[in-house]
C-alpha positions, 0 to 999 in steps of 0.5 A: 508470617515469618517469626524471629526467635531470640538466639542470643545476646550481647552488651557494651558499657562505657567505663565511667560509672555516674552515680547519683552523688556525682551529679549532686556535685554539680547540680541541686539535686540527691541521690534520695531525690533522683532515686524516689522519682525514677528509681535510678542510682547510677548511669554510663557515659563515654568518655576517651575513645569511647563511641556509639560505634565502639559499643554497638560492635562490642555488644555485637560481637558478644551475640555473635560469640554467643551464638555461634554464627559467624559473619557469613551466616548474617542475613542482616544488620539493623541498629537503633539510635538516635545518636549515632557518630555521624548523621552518615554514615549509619553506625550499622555500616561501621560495625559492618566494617568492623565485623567484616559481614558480607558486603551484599545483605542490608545494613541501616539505622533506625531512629524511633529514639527509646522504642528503636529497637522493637522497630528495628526488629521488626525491619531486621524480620522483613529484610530476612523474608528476603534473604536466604540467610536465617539471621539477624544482627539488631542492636541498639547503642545511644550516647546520649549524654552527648545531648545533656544539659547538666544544669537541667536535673530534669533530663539529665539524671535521666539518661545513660550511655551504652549498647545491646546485641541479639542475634535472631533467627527466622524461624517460621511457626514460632510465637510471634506477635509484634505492634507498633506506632506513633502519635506525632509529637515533640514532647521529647525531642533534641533540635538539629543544628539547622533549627539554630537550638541547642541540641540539647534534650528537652522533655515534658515530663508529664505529658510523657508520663502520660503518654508512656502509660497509656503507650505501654498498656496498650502494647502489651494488650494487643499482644496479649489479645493476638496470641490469646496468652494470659499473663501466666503464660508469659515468662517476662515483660521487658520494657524500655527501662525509662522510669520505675514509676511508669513500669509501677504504674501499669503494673498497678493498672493492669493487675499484672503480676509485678515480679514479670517485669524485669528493671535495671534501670537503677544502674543503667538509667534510661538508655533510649534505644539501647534500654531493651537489648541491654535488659536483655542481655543483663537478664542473660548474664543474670541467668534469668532467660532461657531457652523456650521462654515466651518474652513481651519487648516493650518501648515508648519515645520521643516521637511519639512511638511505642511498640511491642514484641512477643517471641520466644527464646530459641529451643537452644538460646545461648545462655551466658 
C-alpha cells in the first residue's frame, strides 16, 4: 500500500478576532458560560475581501514554502470544505489558478464537513498511486460564520473561520493506517437554498455528543489495532477541534494519556474542515512537531463522518 508521510504545513487566519465577551454584546450568553461548555474563548471571521479561497491559497503557499516543493513538483490538490465561495468552481481550482500548479494533475473539493480533511488525504493518496509525481497539496479552508444564526448561542459560539495546508509526500513502506466512515444522518446540517430553509447551521447537540464520542473512539482504535502500537508509541492525537469536553471524555473512557491530545480550540473554535491542518500547523509553529513522529488525525461531522489517520512526520519534515 502506498503511504503519505507529512512534509510540512501551512495556516491562514482571517483578521478579526471574536472573543467570547464580543458575542455576550449581542446575545445571552458569557465567556464563563461558552468556555465551561466548549472550552473556547475566542474565534475567527472573515470580513472585507477575505475568503474561503483567499485562506485556503495563503496557508497553502506556507507548506509549499516550507516544504520547499515548487508548483511543478505537485501530483495533486484536494481541499476540504463545506463553504466554499461558489457551489462551482471547486475552491481547489481557484487556488490552482492562483499557485500556478500544472493544468494536467487532479484538482477537487471534498465535502465531508469537520472530518474533510482526513477524507481528503486519503483522496490526495490514491490520485498520487497515479501520478509520477510524489506530492500532494491537502488543505482544509471553511467560513462558516457565513451559515451562523447570531441569535443562536447554541451553534453560533461554536464555530470559527480559517484555513490549514500540508504538503504530503508518497513514500512507500512508511506507517500508514487510515479509517473512514459515515452513518447517515442530519444531526448537523446547513439546508441548501433550494429546500427554501435558511441556510443557517443547525445541530443537535446531544446526539452529536453522542455520536462524536463513540465516532472518535472507534477511530482511534482501529488504527491502534491495525498498526499494533500502544499509546506510548504514538507521539500525538490531533482530533477535530470541536469541543474540549468530547476530547476530555474519550480521554477519560480510553485511559489515554491526556497530554497526547493536542487542543486549540480555545482560540480558534471549531473550524469544520479546517480544525485539523490548523492544530497541525499551530503545533508547527509551536514547536511541538518534528521529524519521525508517529501522528493519529482524528475527525467526526455533520453527516454523519468520522475518520482517522495514522503517519509519520517525514525523516526532514520542515519544522517552522
Amino acid at each position: 500500500m502506498e503511504s503519505l508521510e507529512l512534509v510540512s504545513t501551512g495556516g491562514a487566519l482571517p483578521k478579526r478576532s471574536v472573543h467570547n465577551d464580543d458575542l455576550a454584546k449581542i446575545m445571552d450568553t458569557s465567556d464563563e458560560w461558552i468556555f465551561t461548555r466548549t472550552g473556547i474563548h475566542s474565534r475567527y471571521f472573515c470580513g472585507g475581501e477575505e475568503t474561503v479561497t483567499s485562506l485556503a491559497t495563503e496557508a497553502a503557499r506556507q507548506a509549499m514554502e516550507r516544504a520547499g516543493v515548487t508548483a511543478d513538483e505537485i501530483g495533486c490538490l484536494v481541499t476540504a470544505t463545506c463553504s466554499g465561495d461558489y457551489a462551482t468552481p471547486a475552491v481547489s481550482c481557484l487556488v490552482q489558478s492562483a499557485l500556478g500548479l500544472a493544468d494536467d494533475i487532479p484538482v477537487t473539493d471534498v465535502n465531508a464537513a469537520c472530518t474533510g480533511f482526513i477524507y481528503a488525504a486519503e483522496v490526495a493518496r490514491g490520485f498520487l498511486q497515479e501520478s509520477e509525481k510524489q506530492y500532494a497539496l491537502v488543505i482544509g479552508a471553511e467560513q462558516i460564520s457565513r451559515y451562523l444564526d447570531m441569535t443562536d448561542r447554541s451553534t453560533a459560539v461554536l464555530f470559527g473561520d480559517g484555513a490549514g495546508a500540508a504538503i504530503f509526500r508518497r513514500t512507500p513502506g512508511s506507517l500508514y493506517h487510515h479509517v473512514l466512515g459515515a452513518m447517515g444522518g442530519l444531526e448537523i446540517n446547513v439546508p441548501g437554498a433550494a429546500s427554501g430553509m435558511p441556510e443557517k447551521v443547525s445541530m443537535d447537540g446531544k446526539a452529536v455528543f453522542r455520536f462524536a464520542t463513540k465516532a472518535m473512539r472507534r477511530g482511534i482504535g482501529v488504527l491502534m489495532e491495525k498498526s499494533e502500537k500502544a499509546f506510548d508509541e504514538i507521539d500525538w492525537f490531533v482530533c477535530h477541534q470541536a469541543n474540549s469536553r468530547i476530547i476530555d471524555y474519550v480521554v477519560h473512557k480510553m485511559k489515554a494519556p491526556e497530554e497526547k491530545f493536542f487542543e486549540d480550540m480555545e482560540r480558534f473554535g471549531n473550524t469544520s474542515g479546517a480544525s485539523v491542518p490548523i492544530a497541525l500547523n499551530d503545533m508547527n509553529e509551536q514547536h511541538l512537531l518534528s521529524a519521525g513522529q508517529t501522528l493519529v488525525l482524528v475527525g467526526f461531522g455533520s453527516g454523519l463522518t468520522w475518520g482517522g489517520l495514522m503517519l509519520k512526520c517525514a525523516p526532514d519534515f520542515r519544522a517552522e
